[in-house]
N, C-alpha and C positions, 0 to 999 in steps of 0.2 A: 601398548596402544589400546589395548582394549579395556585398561581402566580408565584412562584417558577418555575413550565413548563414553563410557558407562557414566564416568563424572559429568559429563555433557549434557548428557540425554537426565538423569534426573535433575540437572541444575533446571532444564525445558524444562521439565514435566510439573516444578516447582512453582516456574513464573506462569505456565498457563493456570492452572489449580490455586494460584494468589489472585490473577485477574480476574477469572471468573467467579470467584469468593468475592474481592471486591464490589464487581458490578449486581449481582445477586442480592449484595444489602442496599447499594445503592437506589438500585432501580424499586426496591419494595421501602425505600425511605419516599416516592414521589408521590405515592398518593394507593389510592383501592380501587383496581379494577374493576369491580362489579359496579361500582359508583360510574363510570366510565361508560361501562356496559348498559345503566339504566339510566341513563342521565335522561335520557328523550322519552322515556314510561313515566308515567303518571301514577299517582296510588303506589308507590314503591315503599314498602311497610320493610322493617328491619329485618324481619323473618323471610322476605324476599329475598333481600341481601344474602343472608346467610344461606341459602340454599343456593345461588347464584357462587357463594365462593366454594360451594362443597361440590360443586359440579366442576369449579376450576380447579381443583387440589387444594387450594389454598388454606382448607382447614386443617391439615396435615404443618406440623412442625416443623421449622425453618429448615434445621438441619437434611431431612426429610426431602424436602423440594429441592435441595443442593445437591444431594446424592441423587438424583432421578436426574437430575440435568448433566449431572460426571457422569452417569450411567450410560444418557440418551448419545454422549459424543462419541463413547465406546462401541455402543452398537447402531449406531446413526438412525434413531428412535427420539428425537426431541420432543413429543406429545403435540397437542394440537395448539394452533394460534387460541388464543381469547377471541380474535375478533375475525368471526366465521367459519371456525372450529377446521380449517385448513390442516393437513399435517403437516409443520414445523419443515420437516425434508424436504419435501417437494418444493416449498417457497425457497428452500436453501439452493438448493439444486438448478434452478430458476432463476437467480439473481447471482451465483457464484462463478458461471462462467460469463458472463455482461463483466462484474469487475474483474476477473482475470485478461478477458481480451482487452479490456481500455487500459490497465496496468502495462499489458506487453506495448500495446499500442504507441503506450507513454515512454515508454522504457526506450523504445525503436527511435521514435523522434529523435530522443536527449540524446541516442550513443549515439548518430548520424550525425547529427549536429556538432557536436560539443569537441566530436572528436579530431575531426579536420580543424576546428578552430584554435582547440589548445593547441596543437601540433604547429599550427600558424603564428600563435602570440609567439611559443617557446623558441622556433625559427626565428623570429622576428624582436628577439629581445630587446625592448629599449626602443624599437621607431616606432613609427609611426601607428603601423600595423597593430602591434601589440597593445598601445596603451586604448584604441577605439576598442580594440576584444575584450579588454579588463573592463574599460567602464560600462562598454554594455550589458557584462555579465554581470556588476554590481548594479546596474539600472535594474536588470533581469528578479536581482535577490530582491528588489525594495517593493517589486509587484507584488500585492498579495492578491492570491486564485482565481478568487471569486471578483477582484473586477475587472481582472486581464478575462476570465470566462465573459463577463458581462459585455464587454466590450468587441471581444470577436461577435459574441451575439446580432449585437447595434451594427455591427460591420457587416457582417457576412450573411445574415438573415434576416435583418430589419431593411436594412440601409441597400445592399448590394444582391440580395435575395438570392442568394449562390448557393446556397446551405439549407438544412432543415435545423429551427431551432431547439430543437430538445427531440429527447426519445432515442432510440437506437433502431432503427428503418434499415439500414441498408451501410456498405460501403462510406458514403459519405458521410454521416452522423456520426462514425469514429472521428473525423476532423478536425473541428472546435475542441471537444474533450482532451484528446489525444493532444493535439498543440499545446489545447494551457498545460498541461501537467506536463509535456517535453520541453515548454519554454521555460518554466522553472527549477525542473531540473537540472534543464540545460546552461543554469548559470551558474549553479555549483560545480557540474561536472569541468567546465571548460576549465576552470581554476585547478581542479587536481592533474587534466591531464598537461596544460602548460607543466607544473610543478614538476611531476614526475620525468614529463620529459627532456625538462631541462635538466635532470640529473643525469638521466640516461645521455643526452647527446653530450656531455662531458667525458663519457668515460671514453677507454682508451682504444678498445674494440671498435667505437663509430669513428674515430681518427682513422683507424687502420683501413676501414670500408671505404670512406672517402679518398682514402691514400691509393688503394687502388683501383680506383676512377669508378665507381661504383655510380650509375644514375645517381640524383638526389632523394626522387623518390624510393630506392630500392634499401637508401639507407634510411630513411625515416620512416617504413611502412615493415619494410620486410627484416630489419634489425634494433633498431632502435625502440619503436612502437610495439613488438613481438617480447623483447626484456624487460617491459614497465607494463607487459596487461597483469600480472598478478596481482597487483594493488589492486589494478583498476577494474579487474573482473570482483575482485573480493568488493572493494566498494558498490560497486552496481549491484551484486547479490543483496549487502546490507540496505541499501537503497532500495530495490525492490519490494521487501519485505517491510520496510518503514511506506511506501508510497498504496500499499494496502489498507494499511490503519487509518493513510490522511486522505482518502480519496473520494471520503463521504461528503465534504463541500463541491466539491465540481460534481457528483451523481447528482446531488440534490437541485444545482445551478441550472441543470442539462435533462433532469427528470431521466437520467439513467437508470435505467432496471437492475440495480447490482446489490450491493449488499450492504450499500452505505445507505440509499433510498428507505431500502427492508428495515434498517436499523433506526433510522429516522420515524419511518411510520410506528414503527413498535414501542420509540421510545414515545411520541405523540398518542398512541393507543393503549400505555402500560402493557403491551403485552410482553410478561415476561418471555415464555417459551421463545418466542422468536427474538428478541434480544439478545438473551442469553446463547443461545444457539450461535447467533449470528459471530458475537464478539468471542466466544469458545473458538470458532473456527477461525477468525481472523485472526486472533493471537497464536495459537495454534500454527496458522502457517508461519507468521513472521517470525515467531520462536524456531521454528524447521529449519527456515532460510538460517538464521542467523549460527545453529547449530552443524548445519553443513558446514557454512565457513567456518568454523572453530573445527569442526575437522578434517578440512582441506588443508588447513595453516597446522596441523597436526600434521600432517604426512608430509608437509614441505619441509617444517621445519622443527627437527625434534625434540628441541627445545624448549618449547611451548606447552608439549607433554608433560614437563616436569611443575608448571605450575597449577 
C-alpha cells in the first residue's frame, strides 16, 4: 500500500510542476510588464524599462524565476504582486477562503438537490416523473454559467431587488453564485444518482427490505442510497476539485473576491507572481482531491493497487 501512495503522490507532484511550467511560459509569452507598469509615464526611455525589470526579478533567467516560484509554494513566500508591490500571500490568503466557501456552497445546493431527484426518476422509471427529471437535467446541461449567472442577476437584483448584485456582503450574496454553479452541477449529478440507483434497487438485499415491510423511505434512504454513496461520494470529491479550476467565470460574473477574480486581474496586469501563485495552488488542490480518491479506492479495493 505504501508504494501504491508513493506512486500517487509523485504522479501529483508531476502534474502540478507540468501546470505550473506550463503557465510560467505562457503567461511571459503575453507581453512585458514593465511596459504594463509604465504605460501611463511619459519620457519612458529604455534604460527605465530596464531598471523597472531589475527591480521585478525579471532580469534573472527564466529557469531562475521558475525555481523561486516552486520555492515560494514550499514555503508560502510567493514574492510581491508587480502591481503595488502587495505580498503575493496575503492577496492569496484573502481570496482563497471566498472561493472555497462559494465551492462548498455550490457543492451543498447540487447534493440537496440532485439527490432526492435521482432517487425520484430512479423510483419512478419510465412515467411520467422521470422523463420531466431527465429533460430538465439535460435542459440544466445546455445552460452555460455565465447566462444562467446573468439572468438570476436581471431577476433577483435588477428586476425583483431581493438580492445584492455582486460582491460577497453577507449571507445573502452566497445565493446567486452558490445557485448557478448548484444548478449546473445539479444536472449532471441527478443523472449519476438516478443510474446508480437504479442498479442498487435491483439487487437482491432491497427485495428482501421491502419483503419485510420495511417503510419505503427506510428502504431508499437507509439501504439502498447508504450502498451506492461510494460512487457518488468519489464523484463529488472528483467534482469538487474540477468546480475549483471552473469557477473563475461566475467570480468574475458576481465580482467575487476569490481566486478566480485575483487570477483574472493578474492575468489583465501581467502580473506573474500572483498568477502563478494563484494557479500552483489551485492545481495543487484539485491534484490533492483527486489523489485522495485514488487512495480511498485503494483501500476499498486492492485491486487497484496493482496497477
Amino acid at each position: 500500500m505504501l508504494g501504491f501512495i508513493l506512486k500517487r503522490f509523485l504522479q501529483a507532484a508531476f502534474v502540478v510542476v507540468a501546470v505550473s511550467l506550463i503557465v510560467a511560459v505562457a503567461i511571459r509569452m503575453t507581453g512585458d510588464p514593465a511596459l504594463m507598469i509604465s504605460q501611463n509615464a511619459t519620457n519612458i526611455t529604455e534604460a527605465d524599462l530596464i531598471k523597472i525589470r531589475e527591480g521585478l526579478g525579471l532580469n534573472q533567467p527564466f529557469y531562475l524565476q521558475y525555481l523561486d516560484s516552486l520555492k515560494g509554494l514550499l514555503t508560502w513566500d510567493f514574492g510581491r504582486s508587480f502591481v503595488g508591490g502587495t505580498p503575493v500571500n496575503l492577496l492569496v490568503e484573502k481570496a482563497l477562503p471566498a472561493t472555497l466557501m462559494l465551492a462548498f456552497a455550490s457543492m451543498f445546493v447540487s447534493i440537496v438537490i440532485s439527490i432526492p431527484l435521482g432517487i425520484k426518476a430512479a423510483v419512478s422509471k419510465g412515467k411520467w416523473a422521470d422523463q420531466m427529471i431527465r429533460i430538465c437535467s439535460l435542459v440544466g446541461l445546455s445552460f452555460p454559467n455565465f447566462w444562467l449567472a446573468t439572468m438570476l442577476v436581471l431577476l433577483f437584483a435588477v428586476t425583483l431587488k431581493w438580492l445584492p448584485p455582486s460582491g460577497m456582503s453577507g449571507f445573502e450574496s452566497f445565493i446567486m453564485p452558490a445557485l448557478t454553479m448548484g444548478v449546473i452541477l445539479t444536472a449532471t449529478n441527478v443523472r449519476l444518482v438516478r443510474t446508480t440507483m437504479l442498479e442498487t434497487l435491483s439487487a437482491q438485499y432491497v427485495m428482501v427490505a421491502r419483503a419485510k415491510g420495511l417503510s419505503e423511505s427506510k428502504v431508499l434512504y437507509k439501504h439502498a442510497l447508504r450502498n451506492c454513496a461510494i460512487p457518488l461520494i468519489t464523484y463529488f470529491g472528483l467534482q469538487f476539485g474540477g468546480l475549483l479550476g471552473g469557477i473563475v467565470v461566475i467570480e468574475r460574473v458576481f465580482n467575487w473576491p476569490g481566486m478566480g477574480t485575483l487570477a483574472f486581474d493578474a492575468v489583465s496586469a501581467r502580473d506573474y507572481p500572483v498568477l502563478q501563485a494563484v494557479i500552483m495552488i489551485l492545481s495543487l488542490m484539485i491534484v490533492g482531491v483527486n489523489l485522495l480518491v485514488d487512495i480511498a479506492y485503494g483501500l476499498v479495493d486492492p485491486r487497484i493497487r496493482k496497477e
